[in-house]
ZADRENRO-111350 format. One line per field, with one value per residue (C-alpha): residue number from 1; residue in one letter; x, y, z. Coordinates in steps of 0.25 Angstrom, whole numbers, plus 5000, padded with zeros to 4 digits. Layout:
<atoms>
i <- (NUM; ...) .
aa <- (a; ...) .
x <- (X; ...) .
y <- (Y; ...) .
z <- (Z; ...) .
</atoms>
This chain:
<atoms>
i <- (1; 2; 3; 4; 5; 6; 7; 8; 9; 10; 11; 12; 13; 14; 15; 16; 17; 18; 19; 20; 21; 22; 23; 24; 25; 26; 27; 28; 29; 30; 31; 32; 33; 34; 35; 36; 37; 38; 39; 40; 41; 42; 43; 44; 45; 46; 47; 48; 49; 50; 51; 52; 53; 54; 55; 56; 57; 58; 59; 60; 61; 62; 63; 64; 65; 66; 67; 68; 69; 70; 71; 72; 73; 74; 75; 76; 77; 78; 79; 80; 81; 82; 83; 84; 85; 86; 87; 88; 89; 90; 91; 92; 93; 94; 95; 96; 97; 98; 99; 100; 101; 102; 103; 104; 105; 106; 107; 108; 109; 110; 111; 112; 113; 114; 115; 116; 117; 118; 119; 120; 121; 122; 123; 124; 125; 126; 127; 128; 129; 130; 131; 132; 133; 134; 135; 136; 137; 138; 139; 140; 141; 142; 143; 144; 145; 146; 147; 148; 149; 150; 151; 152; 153; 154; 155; 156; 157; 158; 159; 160; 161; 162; 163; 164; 165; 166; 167; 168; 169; 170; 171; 172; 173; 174; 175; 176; 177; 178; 179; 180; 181; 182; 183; 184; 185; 186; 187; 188; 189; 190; 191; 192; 193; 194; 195; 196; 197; 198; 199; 200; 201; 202; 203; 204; 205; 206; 207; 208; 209; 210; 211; 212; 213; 214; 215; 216; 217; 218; 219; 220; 221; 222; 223; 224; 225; 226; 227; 228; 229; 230; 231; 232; 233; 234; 235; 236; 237; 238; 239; 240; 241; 242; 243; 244; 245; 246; 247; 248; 249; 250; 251; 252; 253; 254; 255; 256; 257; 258; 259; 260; 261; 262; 263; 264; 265; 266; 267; 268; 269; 270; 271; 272; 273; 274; 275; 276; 277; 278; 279; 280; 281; 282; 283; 284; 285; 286; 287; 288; 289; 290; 291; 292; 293; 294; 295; 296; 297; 298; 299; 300; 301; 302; 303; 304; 305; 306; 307; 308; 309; 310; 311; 312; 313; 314; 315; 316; 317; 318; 319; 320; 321; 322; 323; 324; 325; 326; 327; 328; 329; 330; 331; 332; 333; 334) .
aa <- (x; x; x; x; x; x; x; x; x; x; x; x; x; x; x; x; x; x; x; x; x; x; x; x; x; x; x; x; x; x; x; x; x; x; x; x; x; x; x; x; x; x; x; x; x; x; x; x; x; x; x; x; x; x; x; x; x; x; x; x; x; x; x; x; x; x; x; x; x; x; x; x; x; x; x; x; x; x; x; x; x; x; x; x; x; x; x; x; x; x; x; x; x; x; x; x; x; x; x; x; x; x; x; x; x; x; x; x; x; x; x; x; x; x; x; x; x; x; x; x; x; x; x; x; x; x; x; x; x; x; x; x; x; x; x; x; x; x; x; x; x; x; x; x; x; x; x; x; x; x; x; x; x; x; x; x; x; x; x; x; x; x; x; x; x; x; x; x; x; x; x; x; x; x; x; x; x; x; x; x; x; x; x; x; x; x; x; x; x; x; x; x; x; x; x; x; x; x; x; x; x; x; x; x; x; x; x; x; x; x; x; x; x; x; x; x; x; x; x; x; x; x; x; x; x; x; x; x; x; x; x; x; x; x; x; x; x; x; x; x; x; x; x; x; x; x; x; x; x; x; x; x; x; x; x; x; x; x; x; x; x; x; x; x; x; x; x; x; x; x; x; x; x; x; x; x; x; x; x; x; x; x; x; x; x; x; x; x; x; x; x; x; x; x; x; x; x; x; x; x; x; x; x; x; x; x; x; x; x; x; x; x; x; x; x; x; x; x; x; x; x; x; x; x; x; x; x; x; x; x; x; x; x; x) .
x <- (5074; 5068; 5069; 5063; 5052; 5051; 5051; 5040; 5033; 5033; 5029; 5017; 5014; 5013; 5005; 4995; 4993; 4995; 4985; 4972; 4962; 4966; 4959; 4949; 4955; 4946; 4950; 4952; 4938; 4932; 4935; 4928; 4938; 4937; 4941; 4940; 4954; 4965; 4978; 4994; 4999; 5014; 5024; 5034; 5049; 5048; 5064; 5065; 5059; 5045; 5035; 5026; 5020; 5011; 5008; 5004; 4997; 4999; 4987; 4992; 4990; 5005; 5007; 5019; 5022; 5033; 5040; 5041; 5054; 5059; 5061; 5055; 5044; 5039; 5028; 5021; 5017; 5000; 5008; 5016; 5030; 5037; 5047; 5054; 5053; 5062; 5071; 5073; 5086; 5088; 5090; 5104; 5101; 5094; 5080; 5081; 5075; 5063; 5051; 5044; 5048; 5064; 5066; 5065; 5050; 5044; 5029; 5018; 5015; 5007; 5007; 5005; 4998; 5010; 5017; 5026; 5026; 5028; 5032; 5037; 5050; 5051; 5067; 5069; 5079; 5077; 5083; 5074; 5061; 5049; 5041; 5048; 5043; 5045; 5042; 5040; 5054; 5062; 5067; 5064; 5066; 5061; 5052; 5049; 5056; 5048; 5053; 5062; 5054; 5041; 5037; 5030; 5020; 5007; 5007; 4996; 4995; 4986; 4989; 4979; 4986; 4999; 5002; 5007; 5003; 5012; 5009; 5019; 5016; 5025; 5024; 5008; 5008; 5003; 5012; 5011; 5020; 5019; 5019; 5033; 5039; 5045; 5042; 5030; 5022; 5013; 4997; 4991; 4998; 4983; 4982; 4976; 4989; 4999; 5002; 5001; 5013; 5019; 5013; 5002; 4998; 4999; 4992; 4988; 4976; 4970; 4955; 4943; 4949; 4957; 4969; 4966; 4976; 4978; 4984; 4990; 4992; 4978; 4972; 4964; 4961; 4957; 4954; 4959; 4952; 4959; 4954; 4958; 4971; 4974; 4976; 4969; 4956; 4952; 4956; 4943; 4947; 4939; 4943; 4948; 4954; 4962; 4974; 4988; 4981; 4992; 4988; 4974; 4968; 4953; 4945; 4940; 4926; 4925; 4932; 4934; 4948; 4957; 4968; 4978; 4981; 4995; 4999; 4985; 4986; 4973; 4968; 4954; 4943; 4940; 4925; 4922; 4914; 4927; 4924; 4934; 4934; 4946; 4947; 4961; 4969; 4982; 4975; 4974; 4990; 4990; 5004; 5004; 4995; 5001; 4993; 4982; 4980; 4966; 4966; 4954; 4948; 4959; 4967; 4983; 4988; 5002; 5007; 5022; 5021; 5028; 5023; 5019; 5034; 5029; 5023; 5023; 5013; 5004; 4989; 4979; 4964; 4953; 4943; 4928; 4916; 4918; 4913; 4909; 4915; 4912; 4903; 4911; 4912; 4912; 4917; 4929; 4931; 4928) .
y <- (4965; 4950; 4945; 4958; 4955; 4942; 4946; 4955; 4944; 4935; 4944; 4949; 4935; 4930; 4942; 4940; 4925; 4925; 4937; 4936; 4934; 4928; 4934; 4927; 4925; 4931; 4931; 4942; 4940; 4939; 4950; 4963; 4972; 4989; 4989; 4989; 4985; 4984; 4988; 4987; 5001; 4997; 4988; 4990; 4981; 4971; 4970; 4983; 4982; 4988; 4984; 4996; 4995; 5008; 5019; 5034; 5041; 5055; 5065; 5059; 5045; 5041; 5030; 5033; 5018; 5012; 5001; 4993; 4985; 4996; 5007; 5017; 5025; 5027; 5034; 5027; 5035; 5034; 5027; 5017; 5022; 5019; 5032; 5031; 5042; 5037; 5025; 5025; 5023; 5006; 5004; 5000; 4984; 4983; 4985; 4970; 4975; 4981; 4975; 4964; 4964; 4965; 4976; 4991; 4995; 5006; 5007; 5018; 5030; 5042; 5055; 5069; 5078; 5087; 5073; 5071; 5055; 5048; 5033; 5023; 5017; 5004; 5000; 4993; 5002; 5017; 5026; 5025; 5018; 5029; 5038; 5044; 5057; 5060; 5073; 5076; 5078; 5076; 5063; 5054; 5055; 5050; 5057; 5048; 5039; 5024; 5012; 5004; 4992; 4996; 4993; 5007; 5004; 5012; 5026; 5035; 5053; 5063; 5074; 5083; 5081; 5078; 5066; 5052; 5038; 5027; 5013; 5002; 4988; 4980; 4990; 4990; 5005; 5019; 5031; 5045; 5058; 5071; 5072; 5082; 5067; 5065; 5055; 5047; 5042; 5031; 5032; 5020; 5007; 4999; 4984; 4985; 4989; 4978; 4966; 4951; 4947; 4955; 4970; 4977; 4991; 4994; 5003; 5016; 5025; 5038; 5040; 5048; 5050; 5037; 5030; 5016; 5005; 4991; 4978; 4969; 4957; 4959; 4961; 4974; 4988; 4998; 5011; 5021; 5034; 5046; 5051; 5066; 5070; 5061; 5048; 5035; 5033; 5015; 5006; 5001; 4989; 4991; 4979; 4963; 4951; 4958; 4949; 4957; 4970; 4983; 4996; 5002; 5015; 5020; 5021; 5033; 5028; 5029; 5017; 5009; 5003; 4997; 4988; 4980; 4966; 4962; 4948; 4943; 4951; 4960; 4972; 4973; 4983; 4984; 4990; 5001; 4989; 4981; 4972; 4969; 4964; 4961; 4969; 4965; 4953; 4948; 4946; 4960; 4961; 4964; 4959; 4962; 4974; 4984; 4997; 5003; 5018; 5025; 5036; 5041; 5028; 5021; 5012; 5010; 4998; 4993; 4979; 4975; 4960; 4956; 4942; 4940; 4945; 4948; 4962; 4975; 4984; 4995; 4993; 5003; 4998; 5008; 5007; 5005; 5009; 5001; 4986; 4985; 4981; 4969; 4961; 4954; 4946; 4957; 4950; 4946; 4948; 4937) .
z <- (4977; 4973; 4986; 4992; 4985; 4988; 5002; 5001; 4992; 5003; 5014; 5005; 5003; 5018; 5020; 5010; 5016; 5030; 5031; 5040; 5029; 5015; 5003; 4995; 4983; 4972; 4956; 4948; 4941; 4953; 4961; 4960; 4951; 4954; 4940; 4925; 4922; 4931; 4924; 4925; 4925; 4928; 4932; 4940; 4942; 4953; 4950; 4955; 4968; 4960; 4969; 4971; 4986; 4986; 4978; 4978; 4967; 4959; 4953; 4938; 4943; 4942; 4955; 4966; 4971; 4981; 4976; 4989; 4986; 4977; 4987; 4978; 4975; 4960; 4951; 4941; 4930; 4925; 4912; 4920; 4920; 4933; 4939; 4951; 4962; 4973; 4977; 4993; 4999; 5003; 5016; 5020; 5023; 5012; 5017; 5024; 5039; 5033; 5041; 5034; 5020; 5021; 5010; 5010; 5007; 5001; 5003; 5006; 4997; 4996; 4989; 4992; 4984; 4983; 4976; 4989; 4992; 5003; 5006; 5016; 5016; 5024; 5024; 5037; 5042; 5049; 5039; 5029; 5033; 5035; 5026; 5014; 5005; 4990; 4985; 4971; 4964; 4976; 4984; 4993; 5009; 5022; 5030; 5042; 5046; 5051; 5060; 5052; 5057; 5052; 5039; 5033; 5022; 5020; 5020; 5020; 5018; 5024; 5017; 5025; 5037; 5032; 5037; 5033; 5039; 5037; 5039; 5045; 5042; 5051; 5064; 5060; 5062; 5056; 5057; 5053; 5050; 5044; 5028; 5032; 5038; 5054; 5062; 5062; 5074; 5075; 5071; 5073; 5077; 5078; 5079; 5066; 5059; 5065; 5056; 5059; 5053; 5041; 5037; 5044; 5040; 5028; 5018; 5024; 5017; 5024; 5021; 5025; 5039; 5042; 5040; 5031; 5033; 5028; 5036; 5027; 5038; 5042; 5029; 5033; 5032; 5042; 5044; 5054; 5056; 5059; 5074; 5082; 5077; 5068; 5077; 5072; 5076; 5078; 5067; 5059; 5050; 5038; 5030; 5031; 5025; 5014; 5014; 5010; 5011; 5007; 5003; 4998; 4992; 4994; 4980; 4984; 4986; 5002; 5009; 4995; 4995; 4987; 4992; 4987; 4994; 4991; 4995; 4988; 4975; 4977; 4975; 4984; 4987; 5000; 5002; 5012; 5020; 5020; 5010; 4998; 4985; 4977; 4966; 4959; 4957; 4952; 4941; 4937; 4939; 4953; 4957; 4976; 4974; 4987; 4987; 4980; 4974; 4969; 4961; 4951; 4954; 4949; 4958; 4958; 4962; 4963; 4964; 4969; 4966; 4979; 4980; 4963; 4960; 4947; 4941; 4952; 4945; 4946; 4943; 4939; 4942; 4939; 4953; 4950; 4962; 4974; 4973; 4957; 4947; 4939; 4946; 4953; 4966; 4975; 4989; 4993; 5006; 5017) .
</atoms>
């Protein structure tokens, strides 16, 4: 497990400084905090292959995370207690032909609002890799299976339609299925979502009327509306220069996001003009922030501590109006 993670620290690492435009770096005091007071609500086992890659949210506020290296999904209680919902089966060989990191990964997840979860599974081999289902009570199986040299990582629910879109950052591709699983066919396979080197599309967010994705090589997010019959419409990159980018969650005041940088240890606010602001350090406990969560105006964010190697935990950070705060420097963005 250690030298899983030293893996994925390293690839994390080389993404964060090899990425087309390095972030500024800002200190804690200096940064403009969406919060009152950023708190620590658990702490996971990095010994255990803990290291919670994305989360989902219930109605009582408990989280549902991945644990990347852990091959499991688990629910975190609004008090803090940890329980784990499902183990995946290990690939035979170990998970060593997963694409890019070496290890078997288990990464996007959303909810229903019947409780079912969904979640990717990337095992580098092509009896388990693809999009699994977790209904509440029951186990968990595979319903769609994804190339074994791909690398899925973001997934995103329509629920009105009954779909499901699933990103793959190392075959730079969206896909989609059914909610009731079979085989998935491509979406969008746009320039915009290929990498320059180690992951491209990565977090996946449907909102009013488009699909929203990051690029973690290229440091940006864009926008892709939904045209006639559901077929993507021109890709609109929306925001730049955000080093190490991985998921994100709307605030719920229009185009306001939140997005956790991994490799550079940030949580930033990226403003409906594209601007950003850094928001969250390392010095508020963030240990490789991965995804972000919004829910009563509160945000979720958990941290796998792939590169720090030293606390994976799961941060709760009241979120304030778009661009106050404290009165601090407000820019941060070339």
């Amino acid at each position: 497990m250690r030298n899983r993670l030293v893996a994925l620290a390293c690839a994390v690492t080389a993404a964060a400084t090899t990425a087309v435009t390095a972030l500024t770096q800002v200190s804690a005091s200096a940064a403009t905090r969406p919060v009152a007071g950023p708190r620590i609500a658990a702490h996971f086992d990095l010994s255990h292959g803990q290291t919670p890659e994305n989360i989902a949210l219930e109605p009582d506020g408990t989280a549902v995370v991945t644990f990347a290296a852990g091959r499991q999904v688990a629910a975190v209680s609004p008090r803090g207690d940890t329980r784990i919902l499902a183990t995946l089966p290990a690939p035979a060989d170990g998970g060593v032909h997963t694409p890019k990191l070496g290890f078997a990964l288990t990464a996007g997840i959303v909810r229903a609002h019947d409780g079912t979860l969904y979640f990717l599974y990337a095992s580098g081999t092509s009896d388990l890799t693809g999009l699994w289902r977790l209904r509440p009570g029951g186990t968990p199986h595979r319903i769609a299976a994804l190339p074994a040299d791909g690398l899925p990582n973001g997934l995103a629910l329509d629920e009105h339609h009954d779909r499901l879109y699933m990103a793959d950052s190392a075959l730079g591709r969206i896909s989609t299925v059914p909610t009731t699983g079979g085989t998935p066919t491509t979406w969008s396979a746009a320039p915009e979502l290929a990498s320059t080197g180690f992951l491209g599309v990565n977090g996946l967010k449907i909102h009013r009327g488009a699909l929203w994705a990051t690029n973690l090589d290229r440091g940006t997010v864009v926008r892709i509306p939904f045209g006639p019959g559901g077929r993507p419409g021109p890709v609109q990159i929306r925001a730049t220069g955000l080093t190490g980018i991985d998921d994100f969650a709307f605030t719920g005041r229009g185009d306001d996001i939140l997005a956790a940088l991994d490799g550079p240890n940030k949580v930033v606010r990226i403003h409906p003009d594209g601007t950003w602001t850094t928001v969250l350090t390392s010095a508020d406990g963030l240990q490789n922030p991965t995804s972000v969560a919004v829910r009563r105006n509160v945000a979720y964010i958990p941290s796998a501590a792939y590169a720090t190697a030293s606390d994976p935990n799961l941060m709760l950070a009241p979120v304030a109006s778009p661009r106050d705060g404290a009165g601090h420097a407000p820019h941060d963005h070339p």
